[in-house]
C-alpha positions in Angstrom: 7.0 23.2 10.6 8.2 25.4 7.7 11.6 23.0 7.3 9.3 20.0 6.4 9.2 19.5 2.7 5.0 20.1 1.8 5.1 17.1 -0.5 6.1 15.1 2.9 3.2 16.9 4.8 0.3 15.5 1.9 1.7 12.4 1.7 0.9 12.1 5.7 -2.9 13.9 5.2 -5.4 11.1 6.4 -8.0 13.5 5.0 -7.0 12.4 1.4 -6.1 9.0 2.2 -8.5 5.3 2.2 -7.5 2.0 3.2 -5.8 -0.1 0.4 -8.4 -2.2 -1.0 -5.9 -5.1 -2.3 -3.9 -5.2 0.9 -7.1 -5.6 2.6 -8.2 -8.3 0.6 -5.3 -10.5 0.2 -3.7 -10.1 3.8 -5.0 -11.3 6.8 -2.9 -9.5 8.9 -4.2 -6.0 7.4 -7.1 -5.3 10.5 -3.5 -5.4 12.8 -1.5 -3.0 11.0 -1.0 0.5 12.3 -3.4 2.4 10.6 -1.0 4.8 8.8 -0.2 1.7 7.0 -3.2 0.6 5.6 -3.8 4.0 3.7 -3.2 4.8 0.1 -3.7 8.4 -1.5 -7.4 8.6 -2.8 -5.8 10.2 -5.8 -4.0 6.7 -7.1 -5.0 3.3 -7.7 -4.5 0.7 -4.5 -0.5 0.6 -5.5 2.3 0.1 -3.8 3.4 3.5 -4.0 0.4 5.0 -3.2 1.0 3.7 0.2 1.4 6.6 2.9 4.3 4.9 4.7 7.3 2.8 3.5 5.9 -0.2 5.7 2.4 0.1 4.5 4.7 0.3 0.4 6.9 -2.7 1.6 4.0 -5.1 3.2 2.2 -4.4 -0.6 4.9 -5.5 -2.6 5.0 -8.2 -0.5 1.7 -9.3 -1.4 2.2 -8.6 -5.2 4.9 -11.1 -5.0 3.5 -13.8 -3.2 0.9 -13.4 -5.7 2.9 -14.1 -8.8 4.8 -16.3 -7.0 1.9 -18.4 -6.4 0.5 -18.7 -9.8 1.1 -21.6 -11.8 3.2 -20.9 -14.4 1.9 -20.5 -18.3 3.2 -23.1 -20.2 5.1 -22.5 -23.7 3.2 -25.5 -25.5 
């Protein structure tokens, strides 16, 4: 275990970790994920890169772009 970067081992620590709040309200999918993906560090806001895993960061931004995507747009007037 001593060739495993430490910052790699934290960022896997469950003890430290809580499901994402705005993944769990905006997808429907979120009870079926694997559970590694559902955490963020308890240390950061629910972020994208707070995620634990690259799927659990990936399936976020997802949901921040459907998001914007979805808003009507401000008008200039």
């Amino acid at each position: 275990m001593e060739h495993i970067d430490t910052a790699i081992i934290h960022r896997f620590d469950t003890r430290s970790s809580r499901p994402c709040e705005f993944c769990r309200e905006l997808d429907p999918q979120f009870p079926k994920r694997r559970p590694l993906d559902q955490m963020v560090a308890t240390s950061r806001r629910p972020v994208a890169s707070a995620h634990l895993t690259e799927d659990g960061y990936v399936r976020h931004r997802m949901l921040e772009l459907r998001q914007r995507t979805s808003r009507e747009p401000v008008s200039a007037a």
